[in-house]
C-alpha positions as CSV (number, residue, x, y, z in Angstrom):
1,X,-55.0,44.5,-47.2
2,X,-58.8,43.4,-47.9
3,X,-59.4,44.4,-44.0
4,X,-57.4,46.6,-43.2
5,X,-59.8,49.5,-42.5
6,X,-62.4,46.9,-40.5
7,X,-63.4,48.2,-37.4
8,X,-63.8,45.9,-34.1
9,X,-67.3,45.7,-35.1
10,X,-66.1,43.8,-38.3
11,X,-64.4,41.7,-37.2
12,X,-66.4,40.6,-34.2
13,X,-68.6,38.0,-36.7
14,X,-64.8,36.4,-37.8
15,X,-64.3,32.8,-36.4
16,X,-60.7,32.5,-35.9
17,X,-59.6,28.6,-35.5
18,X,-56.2,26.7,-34.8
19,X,-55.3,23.1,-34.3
20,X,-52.2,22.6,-31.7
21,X,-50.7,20.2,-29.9
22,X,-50.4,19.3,-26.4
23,X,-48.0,17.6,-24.8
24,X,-48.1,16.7,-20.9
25,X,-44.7,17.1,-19.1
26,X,-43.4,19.2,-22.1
27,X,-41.3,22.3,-20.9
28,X,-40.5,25.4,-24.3
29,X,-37.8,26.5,-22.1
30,X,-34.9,24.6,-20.7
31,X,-33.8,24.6,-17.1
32,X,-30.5,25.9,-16.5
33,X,-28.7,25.0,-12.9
34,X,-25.3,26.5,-11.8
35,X,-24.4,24.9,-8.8
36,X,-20.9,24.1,-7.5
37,X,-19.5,20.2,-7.2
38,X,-20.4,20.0,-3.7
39,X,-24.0,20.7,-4.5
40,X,-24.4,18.2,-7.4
41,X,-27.2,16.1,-5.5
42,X,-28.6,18.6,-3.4
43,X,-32.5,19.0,-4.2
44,X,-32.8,22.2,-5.0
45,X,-30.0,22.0,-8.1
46,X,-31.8,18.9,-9.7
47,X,-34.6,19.3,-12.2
48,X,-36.5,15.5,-12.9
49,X,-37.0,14.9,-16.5
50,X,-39.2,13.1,-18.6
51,X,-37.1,10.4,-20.7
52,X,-39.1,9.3,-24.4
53,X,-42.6,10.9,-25.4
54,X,-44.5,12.2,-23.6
55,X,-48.7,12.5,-23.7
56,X,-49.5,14.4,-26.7
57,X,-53.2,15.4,-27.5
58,X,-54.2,17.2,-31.0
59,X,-56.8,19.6,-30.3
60,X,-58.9,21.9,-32.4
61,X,-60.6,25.1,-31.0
62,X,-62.1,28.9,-32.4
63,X,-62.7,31.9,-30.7
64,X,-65.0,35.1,-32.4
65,X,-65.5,38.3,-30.3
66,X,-65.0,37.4,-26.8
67,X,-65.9,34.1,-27.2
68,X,-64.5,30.8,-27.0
69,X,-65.4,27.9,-29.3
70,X,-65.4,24.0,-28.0
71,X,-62.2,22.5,-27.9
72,X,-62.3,19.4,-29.7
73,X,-60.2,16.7,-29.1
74,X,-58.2,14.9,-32.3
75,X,-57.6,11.4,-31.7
76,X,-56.5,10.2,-34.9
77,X,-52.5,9.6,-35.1
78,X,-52.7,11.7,-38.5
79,X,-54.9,14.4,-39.8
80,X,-56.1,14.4,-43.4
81,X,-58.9,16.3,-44.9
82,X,-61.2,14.2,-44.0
83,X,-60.5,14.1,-40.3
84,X,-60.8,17.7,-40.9
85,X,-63.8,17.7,-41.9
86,X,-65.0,15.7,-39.0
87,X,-63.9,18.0,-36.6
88,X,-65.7,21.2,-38.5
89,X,-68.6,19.1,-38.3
90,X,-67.9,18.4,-33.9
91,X,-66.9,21.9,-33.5
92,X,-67.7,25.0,-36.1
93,X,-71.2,24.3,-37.6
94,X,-73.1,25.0,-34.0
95,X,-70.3,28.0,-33.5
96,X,-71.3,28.8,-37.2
97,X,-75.1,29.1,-35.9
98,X,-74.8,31.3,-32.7
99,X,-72.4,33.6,-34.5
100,X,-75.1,33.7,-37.3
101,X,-77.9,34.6,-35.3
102,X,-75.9,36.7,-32.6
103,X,-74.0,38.8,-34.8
104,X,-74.9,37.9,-38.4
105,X,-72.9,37.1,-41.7
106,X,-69.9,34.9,-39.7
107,X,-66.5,34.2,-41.5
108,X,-64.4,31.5,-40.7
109,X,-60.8,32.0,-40.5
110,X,-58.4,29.2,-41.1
111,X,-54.5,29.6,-42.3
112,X,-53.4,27.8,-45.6
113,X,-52.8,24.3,-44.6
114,X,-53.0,21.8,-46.9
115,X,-55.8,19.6,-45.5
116,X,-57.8,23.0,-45.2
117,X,-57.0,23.9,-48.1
118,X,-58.4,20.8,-49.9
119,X,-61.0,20.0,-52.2
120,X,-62.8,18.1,-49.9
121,X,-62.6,20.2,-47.6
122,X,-63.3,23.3,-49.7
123,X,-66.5,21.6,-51.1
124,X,-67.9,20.6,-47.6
125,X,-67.5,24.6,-46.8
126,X,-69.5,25.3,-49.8
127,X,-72.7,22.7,-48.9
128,X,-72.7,23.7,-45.9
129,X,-72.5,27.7,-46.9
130,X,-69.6,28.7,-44.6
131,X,-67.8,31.6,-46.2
132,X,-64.1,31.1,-45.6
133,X,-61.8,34.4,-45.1
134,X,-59.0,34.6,-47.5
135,X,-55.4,34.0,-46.1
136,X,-52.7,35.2,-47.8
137,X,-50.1,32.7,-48.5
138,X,-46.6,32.7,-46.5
139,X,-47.8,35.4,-44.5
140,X,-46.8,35.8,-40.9
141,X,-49.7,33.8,-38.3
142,X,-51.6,36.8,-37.2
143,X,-54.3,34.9,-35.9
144,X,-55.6,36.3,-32.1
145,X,-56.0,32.1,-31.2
146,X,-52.7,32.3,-31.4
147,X,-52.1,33.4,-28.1
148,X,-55.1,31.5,-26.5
């Protein structure tokens, strides 16, 4: 409710960021084939498969206006605060900068995770005098990276 009268304006100096995964070979949807017994081998009613796991990448990235922040690649096989911390330092605090001096008085935007979330984390924010944007808790992800 804290911004819901901001304009485009507003929200323009608001650095929204995400962590994802990505996996190579990875298809959201599955692939239905109808197809009658006669045309079980025929190439056009097969889909290949990938058996086991496939490549998977962690990444990190922001976006503010119409912008696009690095994307930073996350190596580590688990993310704590302070491989958090690491990748703010790779990836926001020269986004931080040009958002500073191009539009002035930046916010970061993170959601509630724990490792962001953390004192560690939380303290790092404050030394380095990033203002963080308040997220409510269990709220739906309305974050624009989202669909990036």
């Amino acid at each position: 409710m804290e911004y819901k009268n901001w304009t485009k304006e507003d929200f323009e100096g608001v650095i929204f960021s995400n962590e994802c995964m990505v996996e190579k070979c990875k298809d959201p949807k599955g692939i239905w084939v109808f197809r009658t017994p006669e045309e079980k081998w025929h190439k056009d009613c097969i889909h290949g498969v990938t058996k086991g796991a496939g490549i998977k990448l962690m990444v990190w990235a922001c976006i503010w206006g119409t912008n696009k922040g690095p994307l930073i690649p996350i190596f580590e096989k688990s993310v704590d605060r302070f491989v958090y911390i690491g990748v703010l330092e790779d990836g926001l605090v020269d986004v931080w900068q040009e958002v500073e001096d191009t539009v002035g008085d930046p916010i970061f935007q993170q959601d509630g995770a724990k490792i962001h979330t953390a004192r560690d984390t939380m303290a790092w924010f404050a030394e380095n005098s990033i203002q963080v944007m308040e997220w409510p808790h269990n709220s739906p992800d309305l974050n624009p990276i989202e669909h990036c």
